[in-house]
C-alpha positions in Angstrom: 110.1 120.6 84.6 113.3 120.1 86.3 115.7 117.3 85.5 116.5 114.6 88.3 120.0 113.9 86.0 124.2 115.2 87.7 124.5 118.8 87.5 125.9 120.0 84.7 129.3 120.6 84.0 129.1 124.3 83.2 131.3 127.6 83.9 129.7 129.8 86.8 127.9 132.4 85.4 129.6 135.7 85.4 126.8 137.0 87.8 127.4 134.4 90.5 130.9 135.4 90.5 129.6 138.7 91.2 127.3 138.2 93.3 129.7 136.9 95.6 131.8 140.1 95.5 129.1 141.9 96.1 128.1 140.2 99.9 131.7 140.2 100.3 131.3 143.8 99.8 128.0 144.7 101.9 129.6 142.6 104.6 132.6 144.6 104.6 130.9 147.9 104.4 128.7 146.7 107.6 132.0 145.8 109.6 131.4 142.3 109.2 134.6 140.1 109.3 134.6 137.7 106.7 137.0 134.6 106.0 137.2 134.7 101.9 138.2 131.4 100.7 139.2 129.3 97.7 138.0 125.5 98.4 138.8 124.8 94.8 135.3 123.4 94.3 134.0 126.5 95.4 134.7 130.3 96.0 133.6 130.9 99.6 132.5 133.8 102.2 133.0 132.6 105.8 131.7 134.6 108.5 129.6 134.9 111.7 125.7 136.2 112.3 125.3 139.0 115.0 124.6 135.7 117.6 127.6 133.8 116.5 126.7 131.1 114.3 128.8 130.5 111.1 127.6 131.5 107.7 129.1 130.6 103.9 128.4 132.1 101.3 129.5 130.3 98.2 129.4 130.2 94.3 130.3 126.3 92.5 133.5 126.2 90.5 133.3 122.7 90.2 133.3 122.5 86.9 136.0 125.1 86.2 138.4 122.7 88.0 137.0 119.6 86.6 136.8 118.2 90.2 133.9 117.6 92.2 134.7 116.3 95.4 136.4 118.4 97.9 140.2 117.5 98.7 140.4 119.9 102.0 141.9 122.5 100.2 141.6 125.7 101.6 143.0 128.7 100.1 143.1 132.6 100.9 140.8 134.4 98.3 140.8 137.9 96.9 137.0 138.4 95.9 137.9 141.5 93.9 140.1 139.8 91.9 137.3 137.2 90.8 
């Protein structure tokens, strides 16, 4: 049974990290262009379906940066270096 308490402030796990380097990539090998980005609440994958439509892709660093509201930070990200 699932607890209705605030998420937990916890370290991603190592496999959501690499997870995300992963679809970053299986986008890149598919010639997807993808917009990798550091939100500092979040490590993010921006990109576009085949029709258009935005897509993210993200894993929660809240807790690594002991924030958890977004401050419009936006900063280039190098998945590989996760």
């Amino acid at each position: 049974m699932r607890s209705s308490s605030a998420p937990s402030r916890r370290t991603p796990p190592r496999w959501d990290l690499n997870a995300l380097v992963d679809v970053y990539d299986r986008l890149l090998e598919r010639g997807v262009h993808v917009s990798p980005v550091d939100h500092r609440i979040s490590k993010a994958l921006h990109f576009a379906d085949p029709d258009g439509n935005g897509l993210e892709v993200y894993c929660d660093t809240r807790a690594d940066n002991d924030r958890f509201e977004w401050q419009g930070e936006n900063e280039r990200l190098d998945p590989r270096e996760l």
